[in-house]
LOLO-380644 format. One record per residue: residue number from 1; chain; x, y, z of N, C-alpha, C in turn. Coordinates in steps of 0.05 Angstrom, whole numbers, plus 5000, padded with zeros to 4 digits. Example, Ala and Ser with C-alpha at 12.3 -4.5 7.8 and 13.67 -1.06 7.14 Angstrom:
REM residues 2
1/A/5264/4886/5156/5246/4910/5156/5264/4934/5156
2/A/5257/4955/5142/5273/4979/5143/5258/5001/5157
//
This chain:
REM residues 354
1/A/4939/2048/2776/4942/2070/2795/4914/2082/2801
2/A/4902/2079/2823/4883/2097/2830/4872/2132/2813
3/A/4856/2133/2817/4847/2164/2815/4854/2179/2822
4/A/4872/2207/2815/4866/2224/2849/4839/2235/2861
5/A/4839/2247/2883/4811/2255/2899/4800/2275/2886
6/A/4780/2274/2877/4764/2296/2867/4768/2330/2880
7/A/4755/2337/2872/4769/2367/2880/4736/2382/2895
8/A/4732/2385/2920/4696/2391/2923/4698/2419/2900
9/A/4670/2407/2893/4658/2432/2883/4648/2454/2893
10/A/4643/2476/2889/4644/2506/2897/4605/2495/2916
11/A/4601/2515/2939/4576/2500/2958/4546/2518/2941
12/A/4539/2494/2949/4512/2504/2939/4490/2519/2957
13/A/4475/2531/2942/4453/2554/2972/4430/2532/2972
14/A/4421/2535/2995/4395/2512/3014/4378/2507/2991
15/A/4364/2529/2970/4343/2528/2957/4357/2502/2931
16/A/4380/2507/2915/4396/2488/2906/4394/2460/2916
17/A/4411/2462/2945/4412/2439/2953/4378/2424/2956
18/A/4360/2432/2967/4334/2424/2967/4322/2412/2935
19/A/4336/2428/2917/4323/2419/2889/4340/2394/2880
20/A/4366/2392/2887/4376/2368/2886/4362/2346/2907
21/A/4357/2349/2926/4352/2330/2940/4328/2315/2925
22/A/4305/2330/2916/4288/2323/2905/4282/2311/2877
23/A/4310/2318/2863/4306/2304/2847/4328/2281/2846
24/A/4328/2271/2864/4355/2245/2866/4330/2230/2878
25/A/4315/2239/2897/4287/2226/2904/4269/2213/2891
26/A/4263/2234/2869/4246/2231/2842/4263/2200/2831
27/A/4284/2205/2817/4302/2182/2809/4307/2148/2822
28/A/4316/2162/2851/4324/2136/2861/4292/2124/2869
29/A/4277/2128/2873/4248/2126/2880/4238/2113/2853
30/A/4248/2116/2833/4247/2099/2801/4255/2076/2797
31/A/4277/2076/2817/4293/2049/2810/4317/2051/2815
32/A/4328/2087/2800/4359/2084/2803/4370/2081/2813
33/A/4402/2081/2819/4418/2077/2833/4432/2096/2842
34/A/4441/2107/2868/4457/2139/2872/4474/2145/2840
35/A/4491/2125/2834/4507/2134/2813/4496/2140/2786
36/A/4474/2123/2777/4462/2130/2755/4437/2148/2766
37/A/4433/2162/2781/4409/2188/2783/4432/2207/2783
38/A/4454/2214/2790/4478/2231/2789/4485/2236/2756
39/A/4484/2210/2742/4488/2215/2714/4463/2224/2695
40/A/4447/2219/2709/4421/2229/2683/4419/2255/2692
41/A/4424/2265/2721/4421/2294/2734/4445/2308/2708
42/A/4467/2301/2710/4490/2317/2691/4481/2322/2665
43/A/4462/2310/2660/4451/2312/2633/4446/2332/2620
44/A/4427/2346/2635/4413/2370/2627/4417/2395/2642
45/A/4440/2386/2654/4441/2403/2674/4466/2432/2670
46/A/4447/2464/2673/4460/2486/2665/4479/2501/2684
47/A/4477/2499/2702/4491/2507/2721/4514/2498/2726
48/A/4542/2510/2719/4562/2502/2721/4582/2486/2746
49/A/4566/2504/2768/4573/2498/2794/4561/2464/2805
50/A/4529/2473/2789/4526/2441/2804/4524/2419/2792
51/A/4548/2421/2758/4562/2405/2742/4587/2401/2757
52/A/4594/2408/2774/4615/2400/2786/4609/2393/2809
53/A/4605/2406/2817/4587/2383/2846/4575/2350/2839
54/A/4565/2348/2815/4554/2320/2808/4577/2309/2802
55/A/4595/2319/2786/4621/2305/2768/4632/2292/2795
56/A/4640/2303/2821/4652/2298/2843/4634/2280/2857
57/A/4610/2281/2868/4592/2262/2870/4595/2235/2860
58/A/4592/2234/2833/4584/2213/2817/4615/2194/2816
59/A/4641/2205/2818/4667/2197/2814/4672/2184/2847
60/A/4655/2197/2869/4655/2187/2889/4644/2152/2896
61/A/4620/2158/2875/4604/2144/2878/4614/2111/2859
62/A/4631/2122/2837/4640/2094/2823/4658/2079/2848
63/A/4669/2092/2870/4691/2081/2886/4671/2059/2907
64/A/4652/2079/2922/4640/2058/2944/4609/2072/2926
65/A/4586/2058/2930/4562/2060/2924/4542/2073/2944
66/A/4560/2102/2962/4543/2111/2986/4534/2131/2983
67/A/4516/2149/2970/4509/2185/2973/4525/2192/2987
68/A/4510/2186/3021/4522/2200/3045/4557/2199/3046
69/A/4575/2179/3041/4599/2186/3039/4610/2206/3019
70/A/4588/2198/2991/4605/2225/2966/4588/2241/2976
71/A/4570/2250/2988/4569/2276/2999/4584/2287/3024
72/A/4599/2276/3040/4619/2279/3066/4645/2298/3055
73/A/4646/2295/3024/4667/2326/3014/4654/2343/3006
74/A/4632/2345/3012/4618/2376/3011/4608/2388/3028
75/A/4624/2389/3048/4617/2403/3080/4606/2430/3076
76/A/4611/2445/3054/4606/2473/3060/4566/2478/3048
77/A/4560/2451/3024/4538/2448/3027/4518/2435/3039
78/A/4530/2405/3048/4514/2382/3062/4523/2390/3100
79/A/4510/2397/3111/4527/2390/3135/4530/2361/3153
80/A/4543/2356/3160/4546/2330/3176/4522/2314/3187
81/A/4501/2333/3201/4477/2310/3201/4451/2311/3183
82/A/4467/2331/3163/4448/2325/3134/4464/2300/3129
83/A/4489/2298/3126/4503/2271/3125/4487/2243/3130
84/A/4492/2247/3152/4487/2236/3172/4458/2214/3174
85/A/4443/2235/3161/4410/2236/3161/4408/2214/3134
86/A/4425/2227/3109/4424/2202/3092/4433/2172/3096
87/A/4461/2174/3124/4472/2147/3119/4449/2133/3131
88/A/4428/2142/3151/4411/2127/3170/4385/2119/3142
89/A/4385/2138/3128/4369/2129/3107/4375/2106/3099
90/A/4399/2104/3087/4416/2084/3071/4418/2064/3086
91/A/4424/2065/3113/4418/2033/3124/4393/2016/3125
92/A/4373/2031/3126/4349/2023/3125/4338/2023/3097
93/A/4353/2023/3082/4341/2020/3052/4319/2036/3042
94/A/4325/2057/3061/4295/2078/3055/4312/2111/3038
95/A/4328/2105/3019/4346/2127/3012/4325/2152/2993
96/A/4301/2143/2988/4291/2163/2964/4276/2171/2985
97/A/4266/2154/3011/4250/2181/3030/4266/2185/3047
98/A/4291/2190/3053/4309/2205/3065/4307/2225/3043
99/A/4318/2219/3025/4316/2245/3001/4290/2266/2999
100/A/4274/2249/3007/4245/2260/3005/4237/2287/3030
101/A/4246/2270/3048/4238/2285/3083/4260/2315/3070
102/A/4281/2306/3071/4306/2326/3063/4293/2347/3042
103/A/4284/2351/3028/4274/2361/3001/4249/2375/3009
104/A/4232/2358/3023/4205/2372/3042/4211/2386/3055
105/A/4233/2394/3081/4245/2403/3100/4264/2430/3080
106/A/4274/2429/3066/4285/2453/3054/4261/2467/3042
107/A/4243/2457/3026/4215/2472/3021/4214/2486/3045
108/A/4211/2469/3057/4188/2497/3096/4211/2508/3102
109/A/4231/2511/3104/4257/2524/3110/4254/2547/3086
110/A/4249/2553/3059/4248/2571/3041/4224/2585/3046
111/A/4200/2581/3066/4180/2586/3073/4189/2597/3101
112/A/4207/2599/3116/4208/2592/3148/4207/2615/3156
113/A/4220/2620/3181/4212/2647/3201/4234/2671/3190
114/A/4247/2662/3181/4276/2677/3181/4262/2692/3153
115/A/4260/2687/3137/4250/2699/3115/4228/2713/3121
116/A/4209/2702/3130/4176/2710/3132/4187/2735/3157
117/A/4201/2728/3170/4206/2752/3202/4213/2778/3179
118/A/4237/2767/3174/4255/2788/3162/4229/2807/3127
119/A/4210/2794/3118/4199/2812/3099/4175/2828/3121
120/A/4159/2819/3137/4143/2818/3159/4159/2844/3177
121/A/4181/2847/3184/4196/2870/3195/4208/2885/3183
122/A/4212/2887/3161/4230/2894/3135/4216/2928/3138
123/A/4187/2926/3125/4170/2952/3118/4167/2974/3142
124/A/4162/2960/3157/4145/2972/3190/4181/2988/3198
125/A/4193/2972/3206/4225/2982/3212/4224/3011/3194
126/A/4232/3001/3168/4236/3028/3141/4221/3048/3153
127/A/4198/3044/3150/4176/3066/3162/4190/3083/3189
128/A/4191/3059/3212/4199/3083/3238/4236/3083/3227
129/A/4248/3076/3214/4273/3091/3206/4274/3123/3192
130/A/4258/3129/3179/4245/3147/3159/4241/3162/3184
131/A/4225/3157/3206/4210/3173/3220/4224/3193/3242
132/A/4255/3165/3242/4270/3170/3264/4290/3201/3247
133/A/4292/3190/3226/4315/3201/3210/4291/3245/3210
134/A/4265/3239/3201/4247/3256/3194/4255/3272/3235
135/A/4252/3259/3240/4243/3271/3268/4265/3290/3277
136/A/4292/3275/3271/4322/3279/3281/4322/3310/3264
137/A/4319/3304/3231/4324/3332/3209/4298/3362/3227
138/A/4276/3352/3236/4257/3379/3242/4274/3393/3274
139/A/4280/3369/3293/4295/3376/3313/4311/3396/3313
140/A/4335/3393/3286/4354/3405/3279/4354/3427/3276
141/A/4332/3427/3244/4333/3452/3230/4312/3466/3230
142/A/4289/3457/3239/4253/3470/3245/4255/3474/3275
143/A/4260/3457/3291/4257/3478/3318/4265/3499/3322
144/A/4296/3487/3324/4307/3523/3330/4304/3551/3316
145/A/4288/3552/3294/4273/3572/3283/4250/3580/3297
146/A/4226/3556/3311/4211/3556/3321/4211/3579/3349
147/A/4236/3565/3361/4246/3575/3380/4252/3611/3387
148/A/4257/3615/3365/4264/3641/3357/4241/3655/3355
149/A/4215/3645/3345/4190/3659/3343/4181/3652/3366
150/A/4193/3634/3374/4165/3637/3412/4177/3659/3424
151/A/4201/3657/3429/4214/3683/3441/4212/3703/3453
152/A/4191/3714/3420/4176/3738/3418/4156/3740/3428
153/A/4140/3720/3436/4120/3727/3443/4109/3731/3466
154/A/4128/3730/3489/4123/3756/3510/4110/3731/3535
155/A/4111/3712/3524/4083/3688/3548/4102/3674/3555
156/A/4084/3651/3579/4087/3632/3577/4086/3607/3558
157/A/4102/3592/3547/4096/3570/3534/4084/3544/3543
158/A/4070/3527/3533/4051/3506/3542/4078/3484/3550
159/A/4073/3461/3567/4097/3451/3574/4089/3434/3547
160/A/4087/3418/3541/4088/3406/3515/4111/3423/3502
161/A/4103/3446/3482/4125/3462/3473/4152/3465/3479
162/A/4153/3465/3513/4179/3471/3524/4196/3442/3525
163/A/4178/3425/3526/4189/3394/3521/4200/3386/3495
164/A/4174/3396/3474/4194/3392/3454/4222/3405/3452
165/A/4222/3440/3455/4238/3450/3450/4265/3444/3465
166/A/4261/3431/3485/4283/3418/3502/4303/3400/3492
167/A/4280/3371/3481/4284/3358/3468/4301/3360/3439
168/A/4286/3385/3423/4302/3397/3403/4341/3406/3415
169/A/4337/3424/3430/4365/3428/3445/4386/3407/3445
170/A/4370/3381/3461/4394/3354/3458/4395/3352/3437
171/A/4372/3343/3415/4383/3327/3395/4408/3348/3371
172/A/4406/3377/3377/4426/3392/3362/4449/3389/3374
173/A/4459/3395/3406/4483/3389/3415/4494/3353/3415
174/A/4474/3337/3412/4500/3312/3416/4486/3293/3395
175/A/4479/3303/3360/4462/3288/3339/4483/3275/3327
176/A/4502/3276/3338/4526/3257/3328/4524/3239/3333
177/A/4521/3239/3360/4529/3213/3379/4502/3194/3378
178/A/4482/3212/3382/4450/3197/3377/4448/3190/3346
179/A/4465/3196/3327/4462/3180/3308/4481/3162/3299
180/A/4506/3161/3315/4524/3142/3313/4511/3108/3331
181/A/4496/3119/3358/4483/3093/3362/4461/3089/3350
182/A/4448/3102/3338/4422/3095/3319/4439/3066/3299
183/A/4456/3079/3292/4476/3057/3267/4487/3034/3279
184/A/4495/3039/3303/4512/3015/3315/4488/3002/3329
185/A/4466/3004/3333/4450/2991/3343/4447/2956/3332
186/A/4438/2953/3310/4432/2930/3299/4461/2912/3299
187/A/4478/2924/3304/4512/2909/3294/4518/2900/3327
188/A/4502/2919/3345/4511/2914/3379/4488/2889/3388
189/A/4468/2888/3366/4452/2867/3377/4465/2844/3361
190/A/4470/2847/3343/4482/2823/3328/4504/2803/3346
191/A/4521/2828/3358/4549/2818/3377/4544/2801/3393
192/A/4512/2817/3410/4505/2811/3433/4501/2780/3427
193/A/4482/2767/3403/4467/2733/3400/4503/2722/3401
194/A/4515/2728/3397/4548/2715/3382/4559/2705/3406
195/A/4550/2726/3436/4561/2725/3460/4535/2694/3476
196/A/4549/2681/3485/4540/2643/3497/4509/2657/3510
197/A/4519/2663/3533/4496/2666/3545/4470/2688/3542
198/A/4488/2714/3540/4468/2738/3525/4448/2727/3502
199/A/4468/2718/3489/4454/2709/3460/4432/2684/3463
200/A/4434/2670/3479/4407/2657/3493/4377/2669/3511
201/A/4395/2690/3521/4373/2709/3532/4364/2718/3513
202/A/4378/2732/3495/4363/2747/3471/4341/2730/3455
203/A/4351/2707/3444/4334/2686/3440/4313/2682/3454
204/A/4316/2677/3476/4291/2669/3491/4273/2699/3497
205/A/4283/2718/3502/4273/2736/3495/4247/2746/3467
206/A/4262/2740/3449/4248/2738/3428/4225/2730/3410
207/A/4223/2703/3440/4207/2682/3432/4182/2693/3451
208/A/4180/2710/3469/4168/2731/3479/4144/2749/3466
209/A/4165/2757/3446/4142/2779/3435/4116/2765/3424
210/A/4096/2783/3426/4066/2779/3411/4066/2777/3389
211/A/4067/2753/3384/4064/2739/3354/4085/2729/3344
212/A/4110/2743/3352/4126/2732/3344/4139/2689/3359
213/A/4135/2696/3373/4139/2674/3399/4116/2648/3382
214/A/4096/2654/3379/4086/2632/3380/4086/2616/3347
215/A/4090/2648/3323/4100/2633/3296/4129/2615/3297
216/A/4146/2624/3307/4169/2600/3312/4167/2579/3324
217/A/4142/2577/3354/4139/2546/3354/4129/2534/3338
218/A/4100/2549/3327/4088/2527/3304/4107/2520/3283
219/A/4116/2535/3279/4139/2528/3254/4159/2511/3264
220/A/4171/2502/3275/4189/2495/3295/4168/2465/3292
221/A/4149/2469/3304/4135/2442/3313/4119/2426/3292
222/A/4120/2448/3262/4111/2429/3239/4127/2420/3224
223/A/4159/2429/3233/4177/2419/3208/4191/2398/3226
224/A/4185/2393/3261/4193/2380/3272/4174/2345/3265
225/A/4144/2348/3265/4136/2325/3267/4134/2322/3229
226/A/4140/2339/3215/4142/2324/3177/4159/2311/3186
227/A/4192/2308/3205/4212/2298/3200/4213/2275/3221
228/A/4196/2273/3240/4196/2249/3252/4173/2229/3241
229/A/4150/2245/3224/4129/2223/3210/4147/2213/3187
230/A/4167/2227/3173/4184/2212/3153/4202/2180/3167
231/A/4213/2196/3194/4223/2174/3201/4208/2153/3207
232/A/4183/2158/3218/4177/2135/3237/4165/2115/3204
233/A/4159/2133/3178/4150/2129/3164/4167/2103/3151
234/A/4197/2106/3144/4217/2092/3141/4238/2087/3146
235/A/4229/2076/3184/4246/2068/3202/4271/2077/3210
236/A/4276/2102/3194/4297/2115/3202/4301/2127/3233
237/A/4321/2127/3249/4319/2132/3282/4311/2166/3287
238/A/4292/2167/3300/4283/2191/3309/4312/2215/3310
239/A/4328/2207/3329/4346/2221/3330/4363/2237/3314
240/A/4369/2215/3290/4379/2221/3275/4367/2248/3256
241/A/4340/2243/3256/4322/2278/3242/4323/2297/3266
242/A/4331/2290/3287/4325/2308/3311/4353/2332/3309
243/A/4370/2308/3310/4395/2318/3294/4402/2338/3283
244/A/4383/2329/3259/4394/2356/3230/4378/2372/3235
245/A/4351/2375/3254/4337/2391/3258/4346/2413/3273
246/A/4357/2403/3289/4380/2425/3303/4400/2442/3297
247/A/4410/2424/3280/4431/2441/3254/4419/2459/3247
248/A/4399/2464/3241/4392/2485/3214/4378/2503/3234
249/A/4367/2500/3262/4360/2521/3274/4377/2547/3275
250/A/4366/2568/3281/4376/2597/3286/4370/2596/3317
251/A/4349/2600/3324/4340/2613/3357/4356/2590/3370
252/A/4373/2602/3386/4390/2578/3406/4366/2567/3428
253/A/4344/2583/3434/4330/2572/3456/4311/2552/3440
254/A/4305/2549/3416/4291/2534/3405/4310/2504/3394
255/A/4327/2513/3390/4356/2496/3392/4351/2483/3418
256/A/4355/2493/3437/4362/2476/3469/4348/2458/3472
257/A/4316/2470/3463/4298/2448/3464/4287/2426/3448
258/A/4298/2421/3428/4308/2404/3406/4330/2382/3416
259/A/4345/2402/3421/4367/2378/3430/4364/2367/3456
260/A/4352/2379/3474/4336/2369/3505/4317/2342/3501
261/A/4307/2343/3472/4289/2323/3460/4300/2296/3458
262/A/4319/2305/3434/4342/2286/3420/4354/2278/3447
263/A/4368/2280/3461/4383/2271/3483/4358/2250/3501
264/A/4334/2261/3504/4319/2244/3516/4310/2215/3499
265/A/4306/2225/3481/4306/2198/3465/4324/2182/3464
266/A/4353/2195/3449/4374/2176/3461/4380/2154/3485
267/A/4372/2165/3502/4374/2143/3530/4354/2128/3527
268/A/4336/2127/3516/4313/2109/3516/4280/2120/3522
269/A/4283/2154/3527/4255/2161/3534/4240/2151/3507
270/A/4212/2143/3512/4194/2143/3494/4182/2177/3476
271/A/4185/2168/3455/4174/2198/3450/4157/2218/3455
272/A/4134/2205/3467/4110/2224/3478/4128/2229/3504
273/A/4133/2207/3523/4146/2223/3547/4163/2246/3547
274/A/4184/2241/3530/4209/2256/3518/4196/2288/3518
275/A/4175/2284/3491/4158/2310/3478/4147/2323/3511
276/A/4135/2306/3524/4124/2329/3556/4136/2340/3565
277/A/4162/2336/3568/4187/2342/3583/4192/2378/3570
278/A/4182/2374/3538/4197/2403/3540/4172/2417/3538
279/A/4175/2437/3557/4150/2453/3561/4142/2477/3538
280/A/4163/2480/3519/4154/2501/3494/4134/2477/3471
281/A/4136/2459/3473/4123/2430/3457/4096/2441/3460
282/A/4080/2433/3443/4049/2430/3451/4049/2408/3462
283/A/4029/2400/3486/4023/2376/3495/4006/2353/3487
284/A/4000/2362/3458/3970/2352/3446/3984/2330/3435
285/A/4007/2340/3421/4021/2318/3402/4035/2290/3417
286/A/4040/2292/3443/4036/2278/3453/4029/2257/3461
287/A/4003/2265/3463/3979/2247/3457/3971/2225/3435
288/A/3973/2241/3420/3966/2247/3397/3980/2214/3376
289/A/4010/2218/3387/4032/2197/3384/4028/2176/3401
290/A/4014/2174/3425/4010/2156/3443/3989/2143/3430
291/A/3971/2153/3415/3946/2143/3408/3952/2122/3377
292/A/3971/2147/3358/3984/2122/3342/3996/2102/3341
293/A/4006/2104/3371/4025/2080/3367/4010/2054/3377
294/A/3990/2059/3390/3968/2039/3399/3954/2028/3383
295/A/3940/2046/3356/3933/2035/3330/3955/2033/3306
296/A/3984/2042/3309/4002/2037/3287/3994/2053/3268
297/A/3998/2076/3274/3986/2101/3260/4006/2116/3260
298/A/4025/2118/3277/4050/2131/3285/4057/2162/3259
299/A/4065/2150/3234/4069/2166/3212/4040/2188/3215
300/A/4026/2164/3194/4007/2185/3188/3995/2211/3209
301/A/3999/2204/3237/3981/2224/3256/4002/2241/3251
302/A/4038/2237/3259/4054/2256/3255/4046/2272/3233
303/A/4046/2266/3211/4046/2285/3181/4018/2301/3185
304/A/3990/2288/3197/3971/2306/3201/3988/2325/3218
305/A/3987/2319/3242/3995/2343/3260/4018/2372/3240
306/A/4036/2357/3231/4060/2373/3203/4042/2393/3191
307/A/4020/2383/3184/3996/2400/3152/3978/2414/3177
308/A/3967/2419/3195/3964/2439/3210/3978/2456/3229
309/A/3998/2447/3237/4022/2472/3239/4035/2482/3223
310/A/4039/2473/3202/4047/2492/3184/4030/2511/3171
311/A/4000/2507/3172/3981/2521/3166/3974/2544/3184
312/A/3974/2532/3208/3979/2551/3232/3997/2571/3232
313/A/4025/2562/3224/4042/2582/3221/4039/2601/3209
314/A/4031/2599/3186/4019/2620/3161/4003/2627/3167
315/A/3986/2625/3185/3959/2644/3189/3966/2665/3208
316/A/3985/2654/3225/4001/2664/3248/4020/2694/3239
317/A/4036/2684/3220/4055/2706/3210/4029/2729/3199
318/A/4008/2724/3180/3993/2737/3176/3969/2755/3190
319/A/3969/2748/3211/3958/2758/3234/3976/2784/3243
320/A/4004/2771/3243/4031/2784/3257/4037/2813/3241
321/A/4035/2803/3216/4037/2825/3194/4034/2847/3197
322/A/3994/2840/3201/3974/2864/3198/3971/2881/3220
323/A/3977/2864/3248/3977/2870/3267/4001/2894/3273
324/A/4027/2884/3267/4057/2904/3263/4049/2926/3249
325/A/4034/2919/3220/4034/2943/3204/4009/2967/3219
326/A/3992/2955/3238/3973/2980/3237/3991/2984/3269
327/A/3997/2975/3281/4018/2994/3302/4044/3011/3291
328/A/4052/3005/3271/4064/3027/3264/4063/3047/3256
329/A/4037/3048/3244/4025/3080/3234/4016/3089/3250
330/A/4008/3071/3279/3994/3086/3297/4024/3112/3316
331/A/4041/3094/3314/4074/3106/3328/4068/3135/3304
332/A/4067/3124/3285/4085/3149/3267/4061/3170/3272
333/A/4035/3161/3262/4014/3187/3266/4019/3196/3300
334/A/4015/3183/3313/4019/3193/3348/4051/3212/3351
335/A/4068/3209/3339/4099/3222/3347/4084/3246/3326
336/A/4080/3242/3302/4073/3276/3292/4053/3287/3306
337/A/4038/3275/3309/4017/3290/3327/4023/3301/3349
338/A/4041/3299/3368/4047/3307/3383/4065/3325/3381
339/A/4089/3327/3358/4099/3350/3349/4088/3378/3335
340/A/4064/3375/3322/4055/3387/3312/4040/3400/3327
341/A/4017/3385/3345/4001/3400/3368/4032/3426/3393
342/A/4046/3403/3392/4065/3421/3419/4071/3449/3402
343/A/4075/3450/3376/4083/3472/3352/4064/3486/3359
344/A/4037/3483/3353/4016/3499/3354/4010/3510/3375
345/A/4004/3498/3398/3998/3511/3424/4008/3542/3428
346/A/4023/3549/3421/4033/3575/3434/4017/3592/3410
347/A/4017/3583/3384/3994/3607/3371/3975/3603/3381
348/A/3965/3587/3385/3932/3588/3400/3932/3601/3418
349/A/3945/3596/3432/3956/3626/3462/3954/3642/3457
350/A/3976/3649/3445/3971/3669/3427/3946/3687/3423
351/A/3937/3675/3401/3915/3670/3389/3885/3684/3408
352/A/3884/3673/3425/3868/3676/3450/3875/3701/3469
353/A/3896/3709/3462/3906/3730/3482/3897/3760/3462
354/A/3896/3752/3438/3893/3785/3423/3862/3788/3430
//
């Protein structure tokens, strides 16, 4: 009587999956076989979750001898053209640098924009949240005291003053409502990417801003050519990395143009032609591929081009950083400054009038 079907194991997070990939790499790249690198992995291995992920794996693996199929019941960690990406490995007998590209590609993904954006915007945000929250509390409860002492004093007020104090007025009658959308703000942009077309504008939008725009192509365009110098490296089909490359994107407009790629290749475009076609591409690489494929250099120029965009990237985000961080003190010193001067003006008036 047969076995019954294994039961998938609970999914694993990218940084996980990446450390498996690498070391089934390490292994099968030794000699082993999917089934025996699955068993020496169980060995030492503490994590309960990805003792069962291998147990299921490896039980897969006594039946047919394919990774990519015992990984096809773990949808919630492999996705389909991570799948996918190994069976093209596996036909071409290149299974430990499919494992390898895979393993490299979750590295720069634990490195990528999404993390680097999100610590890079993290501080600067806090700051003008603080500022917004600081600005909203003096509106409240320091103007209209203020208010009460200009009163008295018999003058005209400077228009600055009367602006703020204006300003103070709204934010006391409707600080509900201006702080109910302060809150719903980030949840109404979130809706907005969820919605087909908005959520492409927003994307493309995004790819807009100063500094930000051009760290997601480089990044985009070094984790694109590590994964086609792997393929071209061991004959695996372009497409097939073009593929999973797409999968794992966030920005749908960086998506479009990925898969605008992949689709051109498919029909038969050549890759440099393919690469001109999309105009967020650098045009260099291009070249660049035209020139290897003339001397059979193909790989290696790709992986150069990989180790200076990705360097690029990082210099990029770091530029972005410093750049974010000294505009935001410049916001926060400029909004007090301007509250504080509009405060003062009327004593100086004052002041000048005794």
């Amino acid at each position: 009587m047969s076995a019954p079907d294994p039961t998938p194991a609970k999914s694993l997070s990218p940084g996980l999956a990446g450390d498996l990939f690498r070391r089934l790499a390490d292994l099968t790249e030794g000699g082993f076989t999917p089934a025996e690198a699955v068993a020496v992995l169980k060995e030492d291995e503490e994590s309960s979750g990805m003792v069962a992920m291998l147990d299921t794996i490896g039980q897969e693996l006594e039946r047919k001898p394919s990774l990519a199929q015992a990984l096809e019941r773990h949808a919630a960690s492999f996705s389909p053209e991570t799948v996918a990406l190994i069976r093209a490995a596996e036909g071409q007998n290149a299974l430990a640098g499919g494992l390898a590209m895979l393993a490299d590609d979750h590295d720069r993904r634990q490195q990528s924009h999404s993390v680097r954006l999100v610590i890079a915007l993290g501080w600067p945000f806090f700051l003008l949240g603080i500022l917004v929250l600081v600005m909203m509390m003096l509106m409240i409860f320091v103007m209209p005291a203020f208010k009460e002492v200009f009163s008295g004093f018999g003058a005209d007020l400077p228009a600055p003053t009367l602006f703020i104090l204006a300003l103070s007025d709204m934010v006391v009658e409707y600080w509900s409502i201006l702080l109910a959308l302060i809150i719903a703000l980030p949840f109404g942009i979130a809706w907005l990417r969820r919605r087909s077309g908005l959520g492409i504008a927003l994307d493309g939008a995004f790819l807009k801003i100063p500094g930000v725009g051009r760290y997601l192509v480089s990044m985009l365009v070094g984790r694109l050519t590590a994964l086609l110098a792997g393929a071209a490296a061991h004959g695996i089909p372009y497409a097939s990395v073009i593929a999973y490359l797409q999968s794992t994107l966030g920005n749908r407009s960086l998506k479009a143009t990925v898969a605008a790629l992949g689709r051109d290749i498919e029909q038969g475009t050549p890759l440099p032609a393919a690469w001109r076609k999309q105009a967020a591409l650098p045009r260099k690489i291009a070249k660049m591929v035209e020139i290897g494929e003339r001397t059979d250099r193909v790989a290696p120029v790709l992986a150069r081009a990989a180790r200076v965009y990705g360097a690029e990237a990082v210099n990029r985000m770091g530029v972005f950083r410093q750049v974010l961080f000294v505009t935001t003190y410049i916001i926060i010193a400029i909004a007090v400054g301007i509250v504080v001067i509009a405060m003062y003006l009327p004593i100086f008036s004052v002041g000048g009038m005794v």
